[in-house]
C-alpha positions in Angstrom: 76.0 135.0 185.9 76.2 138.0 188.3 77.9 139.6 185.5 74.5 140.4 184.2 72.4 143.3 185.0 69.4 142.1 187.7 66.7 141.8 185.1 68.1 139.7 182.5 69.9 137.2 185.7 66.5 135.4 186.0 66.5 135.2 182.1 69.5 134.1 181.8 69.4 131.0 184.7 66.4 130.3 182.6 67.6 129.6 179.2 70.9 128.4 180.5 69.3 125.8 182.7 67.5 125.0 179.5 70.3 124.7 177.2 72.5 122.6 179.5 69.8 120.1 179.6 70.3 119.4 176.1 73.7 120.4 175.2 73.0 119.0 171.5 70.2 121.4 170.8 72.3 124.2 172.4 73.6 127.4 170.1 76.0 129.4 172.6 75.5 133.5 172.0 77.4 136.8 173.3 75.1 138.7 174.7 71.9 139.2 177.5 68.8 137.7 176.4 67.3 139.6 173.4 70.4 141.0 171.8 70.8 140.5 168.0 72.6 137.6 168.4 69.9 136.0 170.5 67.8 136.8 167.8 70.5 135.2 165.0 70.6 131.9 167.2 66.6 131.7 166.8 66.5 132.7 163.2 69.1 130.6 162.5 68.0 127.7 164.3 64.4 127.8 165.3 64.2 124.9 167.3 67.7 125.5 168.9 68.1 126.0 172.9 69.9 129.7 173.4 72.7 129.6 175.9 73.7 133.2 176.7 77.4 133.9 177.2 78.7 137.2 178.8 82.2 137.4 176.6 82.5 136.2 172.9 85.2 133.9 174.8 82.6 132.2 177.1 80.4 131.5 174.0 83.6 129.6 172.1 84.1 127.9 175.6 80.9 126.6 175.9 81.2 124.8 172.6 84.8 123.5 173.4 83.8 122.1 176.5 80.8 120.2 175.4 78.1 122.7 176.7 76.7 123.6 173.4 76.8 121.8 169.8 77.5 124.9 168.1 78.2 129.2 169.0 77.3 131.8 166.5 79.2 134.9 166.8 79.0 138.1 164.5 82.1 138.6 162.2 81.4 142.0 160.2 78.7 144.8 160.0 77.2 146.1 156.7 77.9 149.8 158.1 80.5 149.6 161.0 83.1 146.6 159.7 84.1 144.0 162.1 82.7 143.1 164.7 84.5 140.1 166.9 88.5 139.7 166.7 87.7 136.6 165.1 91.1 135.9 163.8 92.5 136.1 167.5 90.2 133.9 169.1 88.9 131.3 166.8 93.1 129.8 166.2 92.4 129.7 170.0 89.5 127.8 170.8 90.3 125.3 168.5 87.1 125.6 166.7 85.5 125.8 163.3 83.4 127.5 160.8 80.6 125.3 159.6 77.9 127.6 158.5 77.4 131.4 158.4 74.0 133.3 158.4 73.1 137.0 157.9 70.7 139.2 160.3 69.0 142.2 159.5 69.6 144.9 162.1 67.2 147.5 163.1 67.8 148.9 166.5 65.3 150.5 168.7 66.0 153.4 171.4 64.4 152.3 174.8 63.9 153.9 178.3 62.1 153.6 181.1 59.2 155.6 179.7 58.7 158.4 177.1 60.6 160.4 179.0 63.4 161.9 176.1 66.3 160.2 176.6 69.9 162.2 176.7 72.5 159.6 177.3 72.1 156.3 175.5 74.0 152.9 176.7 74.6 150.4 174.3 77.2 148.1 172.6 80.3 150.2 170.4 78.8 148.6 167.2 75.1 149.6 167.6 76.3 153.0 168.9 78.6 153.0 165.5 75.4 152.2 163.6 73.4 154.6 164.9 75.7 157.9 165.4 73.7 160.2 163.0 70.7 159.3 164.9 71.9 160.3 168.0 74.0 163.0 166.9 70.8 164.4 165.3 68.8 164.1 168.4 71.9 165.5 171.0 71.9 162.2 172.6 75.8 160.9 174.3 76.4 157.4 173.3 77.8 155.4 176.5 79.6 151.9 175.5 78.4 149.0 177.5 78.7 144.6 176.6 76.1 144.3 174.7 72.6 145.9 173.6 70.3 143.5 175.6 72.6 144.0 178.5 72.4 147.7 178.4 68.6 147.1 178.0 68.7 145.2 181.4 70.7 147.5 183.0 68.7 150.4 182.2 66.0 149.0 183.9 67.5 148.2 186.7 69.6 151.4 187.3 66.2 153.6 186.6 67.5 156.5 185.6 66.1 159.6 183.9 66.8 160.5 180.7 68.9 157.1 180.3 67.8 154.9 177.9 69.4 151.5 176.1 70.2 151.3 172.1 68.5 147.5 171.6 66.6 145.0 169.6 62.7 145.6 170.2 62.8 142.1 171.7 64.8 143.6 174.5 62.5 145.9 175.0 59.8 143.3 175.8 61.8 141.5 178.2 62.9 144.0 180.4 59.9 146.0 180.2 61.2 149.3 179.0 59.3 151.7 176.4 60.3 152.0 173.3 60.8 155.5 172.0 62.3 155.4 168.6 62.1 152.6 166.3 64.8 151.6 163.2 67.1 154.5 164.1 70.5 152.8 162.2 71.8 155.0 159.8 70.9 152.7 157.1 68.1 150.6 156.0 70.1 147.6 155.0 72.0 147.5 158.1 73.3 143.5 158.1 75.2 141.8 160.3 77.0 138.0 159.0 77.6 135.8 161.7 79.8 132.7 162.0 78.5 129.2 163.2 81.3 127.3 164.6 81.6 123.8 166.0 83.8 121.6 167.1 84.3 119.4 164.4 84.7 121.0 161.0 82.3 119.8 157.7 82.2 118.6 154.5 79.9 120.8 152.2 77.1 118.9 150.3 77.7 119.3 146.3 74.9 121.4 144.3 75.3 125.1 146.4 78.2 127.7 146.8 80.5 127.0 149.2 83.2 129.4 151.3 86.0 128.9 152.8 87.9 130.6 155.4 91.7 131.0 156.3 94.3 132.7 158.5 97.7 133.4 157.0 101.1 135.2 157.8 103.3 136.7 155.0 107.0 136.8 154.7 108.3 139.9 156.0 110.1 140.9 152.3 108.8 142.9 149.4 106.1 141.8 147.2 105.5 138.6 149.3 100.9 139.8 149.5 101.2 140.2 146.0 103.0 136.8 145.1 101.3 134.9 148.1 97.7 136.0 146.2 98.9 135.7 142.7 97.6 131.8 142.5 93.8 132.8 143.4 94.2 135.7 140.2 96.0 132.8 137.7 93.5 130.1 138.9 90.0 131.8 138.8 89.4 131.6 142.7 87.0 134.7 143.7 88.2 135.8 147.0 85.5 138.1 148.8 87.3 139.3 151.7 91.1 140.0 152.7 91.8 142.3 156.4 95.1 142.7 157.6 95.9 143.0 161.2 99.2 142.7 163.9 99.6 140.0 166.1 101.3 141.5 169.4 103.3 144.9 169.2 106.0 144.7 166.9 104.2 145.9 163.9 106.8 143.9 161.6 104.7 140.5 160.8 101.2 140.9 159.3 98.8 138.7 159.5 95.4 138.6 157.1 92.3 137.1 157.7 90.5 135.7 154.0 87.3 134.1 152.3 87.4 133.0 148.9 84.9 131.1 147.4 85.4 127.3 146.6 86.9 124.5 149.1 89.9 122.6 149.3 89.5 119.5 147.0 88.4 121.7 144.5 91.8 121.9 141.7 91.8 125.4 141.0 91.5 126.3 145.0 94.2 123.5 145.6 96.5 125.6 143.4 96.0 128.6 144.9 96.5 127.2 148.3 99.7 125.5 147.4 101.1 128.4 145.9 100.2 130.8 148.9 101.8 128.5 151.1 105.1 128.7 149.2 105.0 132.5 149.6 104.0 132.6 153.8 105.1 131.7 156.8 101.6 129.5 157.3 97.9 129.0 156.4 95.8 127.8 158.6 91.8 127.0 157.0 89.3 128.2 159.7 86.9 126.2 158.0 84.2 125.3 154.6 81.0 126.1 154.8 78.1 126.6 152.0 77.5 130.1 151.3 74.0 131.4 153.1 74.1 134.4 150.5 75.5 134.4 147.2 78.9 136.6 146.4 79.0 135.7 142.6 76.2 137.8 140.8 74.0 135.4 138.6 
C-alpha cells in the first residue's frame, strides 16, 4: 500500500477493501486507480470489483492466492509492442489465459493547473506512445509505474511545470487539470489485454477461438522452420510468434505464439504434435474465444 503516491492510498484501501470482500467478483489490475487497465477491468467487466496491484506480479498473486477470480494484464500495444513479460511470468504463477479484451488508448497530459508543463512522468509505454507529442511540445518524458500512479504523484509532489501522462479518469481522481487531450501519436492506439484465472476453459462452439503457447527450439539448424512446418501443412493461422532469451546465455530461444484454433481441433492437434517432435517443450498458456477477429471475413 505505501507504495502508492498519497492521493491514490485512500483510493486504493477503498477498492481493495471492496474487492476482498468478494474475492469472486474481484478482477486484480497493475496500476493506481484510474490507469488504463483500471479502465480495461471495468470495460471488461462492468459489474466486477477492481483490486489494484502495484507490480504485474502482485496482480498474478492476487489471483493465485484466492484474492481475486480473475487479473487482466496488458500483453501488446498497437504502436509500442509488448507490454508485460508475459512469457516470464505467466509459466510462473501457474495461471491461465481464459479471455482477452482490447482497450482503446487515448492519453491525456495533466498538471496541477494550466501552467505548461516541461517534464512529463508517466509509464515507459505511454511515454512510447506519445514521444512525437512531447518531442513536439519540448516536453522530457520521466519513467514512473504506471500512468495513474504518476497522476497521483504529481499531485502530491506539486510541482511546477510537472505534469502526469494519464487516462482522463486519472485526472478526475486526483484532481489535476487536464491540458492536452488524445496526444498518442496515433488515433488507433490499442492495447490487448489478457484475462487469466486459475483454472483454465473450455471454449463454447459457434465463435473464434485462440490459443496460446510457450515453446523452446532445439538448439540445431532449421529446427523454427521444421518446428512451424505442421501449422503451414495443416491450415492453422498463427497470428503472433516473438522470440526472446531465458537467462544470459543467448544459446536457447524461447518463442511466445497464438494461432487460431484449440487443441481437440485435428488440424491444431497435428500441428501441435509435430512441433513437439521438433522442441525441447510446449507448454499451452491457455484457449480462449477471440474478442476480435484475426481472419478477415
Amino acid at each position: 500500500m505505501d507504495s502508492y503516491p498519497l492521493p491514490a492510498r485512500t483510493l486504493v484501501e477503498k477498492l481493495t477493501g471492496e474487492a476482498t470482500a468478494c474475492p469472486a467478483r474481484a478482477i486484480a489490475f497493475q496500476g493506481a486507480p484510474g490507469a488504463n487497465s483500471h479502465l480495461a477491468a471495468l470495460g471488461y467487466a462492468p459489474d466486477c470489483l477492481p483490486l489494484p496491484c502495484f507490480s504485474f506480479e502482485d496482480a498474478l498473486d492476487a489471483v493465485r492466492d484466492g484474492l481475486a477470480d480473475r487479473a487482466i494484464i496488458p500483453i501488446e500495444n498497437s504502436l509500442h509492442g509488448r507490454v508485460a513479460d508475459m512469457h516470464f511470468l505467466l509459466p510462473e504463477s501457474g495461471l491461465s489465459i481464459v479471455d482477452e479484451y482490447f482497450l482503446p488508448i487515448h492519453h491525456c497530459l495533466m498538471g496541477l493547473d494550466a501552467t505548461p508543463v516541461t517534464q512529463a512522468l508517466s509509464h515507459v509505454q505511454a511515454l512510447g506512445q506519445c514521444r512525437k507529442y512531447l518531442r513536439g511540445h519540448d516536453i522530457h518524458p520521466v519513467a514512473y509505474a504506471d500512468t495513474a500512479g504518476a497522476a497521483a504523484l504529481v499531485a502530491e509532489n506539486r510541482k511546477a511545470g510537472v505534469g502526469a501522462i494519464a487516462p482522463a479518469l486519472a485526472a478526475d481522481l486526483y484532481d489535476l487539470t487536464i491540458i492536452a487531450r488524445n496526444i498518442e501519436d496515433s488515433a488507433d492506439n490499442m492495447t490487448r489485454f489478457v484475462v487469466l484465472a486459475r483454472e483454465p476453459v473450455t471454449p463454447g462452439t459457434g465463435r473464434p477461438v485462440m490459443t496460446t503457447f510457450l515453446f523452446e527450439v532445439k538448439n540445431i539448424p532449421a529446427a523454427l522452420y521444421k518446428a512451424l512446418g505442421g501449422f503451414a501443412t495443416n491450415g492453422v493461422n498463427m497470428t503472433k510468434l516473438e522470440s526472446y532469451q531465458r537467462g544470459a546465455r543467448f544459446a536457447a530461444t524461447e518463442f511466445y505464439a497464438d494461432i487460431e484454433g484449440m487443441p481437440g481441433d485435428p488440424a491444431v492437434d497435428r500441428a501441435l504434435e509435430e512441433l513437439r517432435f521438433h522442441t525441447k517443450w510446449v507448454r499451452i498458456l491457455g484457449s480462449y474465444t477471440q474478442a476480435r477477429p484475426r481472419t478477415p471475413a
